[in-house]
Residue, then its C-alpha position, 0 to 999 in steps of 0.5 A: x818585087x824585091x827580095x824573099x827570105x824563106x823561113x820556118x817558124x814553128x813549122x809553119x813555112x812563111x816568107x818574108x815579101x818585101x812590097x813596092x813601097x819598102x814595107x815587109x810583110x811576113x805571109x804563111x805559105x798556104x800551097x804551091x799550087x801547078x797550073x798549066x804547067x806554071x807553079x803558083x805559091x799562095x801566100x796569106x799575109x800575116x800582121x805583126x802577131x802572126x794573124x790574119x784576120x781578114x783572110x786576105x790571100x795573095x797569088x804569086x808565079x813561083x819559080x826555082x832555079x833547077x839548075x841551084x836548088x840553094x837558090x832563092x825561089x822566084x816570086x812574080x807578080x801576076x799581071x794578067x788577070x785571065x791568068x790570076x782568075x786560073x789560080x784563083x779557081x785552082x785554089x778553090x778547087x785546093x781548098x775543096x779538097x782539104x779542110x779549109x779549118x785545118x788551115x786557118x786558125x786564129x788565135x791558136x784555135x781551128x775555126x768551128 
C-alpha cells in the first residue's frame, strides 16, 4: 500500500488510501479498534462527495511509531483471513455498542 495522508475535514477524521492501481481514495475513519493486542483501523470509503452509499467498510493493521508520534501511522493490508474474520467480529461487537445511526449519515441526514 502506498502512501497516507491524515486530515481533518470538518471534524470528521478521514484518510487519504492510495490503492495498488494508482487511484486514491478519501475514507472516513470510522474506529481504531485493539485485538489481541493488535490495533486495527476501520475505514469507509468515501466517493467524490463525500458519501458512501453502499456501506462498504475496510479493515486495515495500524500502527504508529512509538518512538516519533509526528510519524505517519502505518496501514497494512490484512491477508489472513482468520485474522480479518477477528476484526470484523470486533467491529460488530463496536457497532452493538454505539449507535450505528449516529455514524452514518447520508446526505447530512442520521438514518431513521
Amino acid at each position: 500500500m502506498g502512501k497516507e495522508q491524515f486530515e481533518e475535514m470538518d471534524e470528521e477524521m478521514t484518510v487519504e488510501l492510495e490503492l495498488d492501481d494508482g487511484t486514491n481514495v478519501t475514507c472516513a475513519i470510522i474506529t481504531i479498534l485493539e485485538v489481541e493486542g493488535k490495533d486495527y483501523i476501520v475505514l469507509m470509503p468515501l466517493d467524490e462527495n463525500g458519501q458512501n452509499d453502499d456501506g462498504e467498510i475496510w479493515f486495515y493493521r495500524y500502527s504508529e511509531n512509538p518512538n516519533d508520534p509526528n510519524e505517519e501511522p502505518q496501514l497494512d493490508y490484512i491477508d489472513d483471513d482468520a485474522e480479518y474474520e477477528k476484526v470484523e467480529e470486533a467491529f460488530d461487537e463496536y457497532l452493538d455498542s454505539c449507535e450505528f445511526d449516529e455514524l452514518v449519515t447520508l446526505d447530512g441526514e442520521a438514518n431513521e
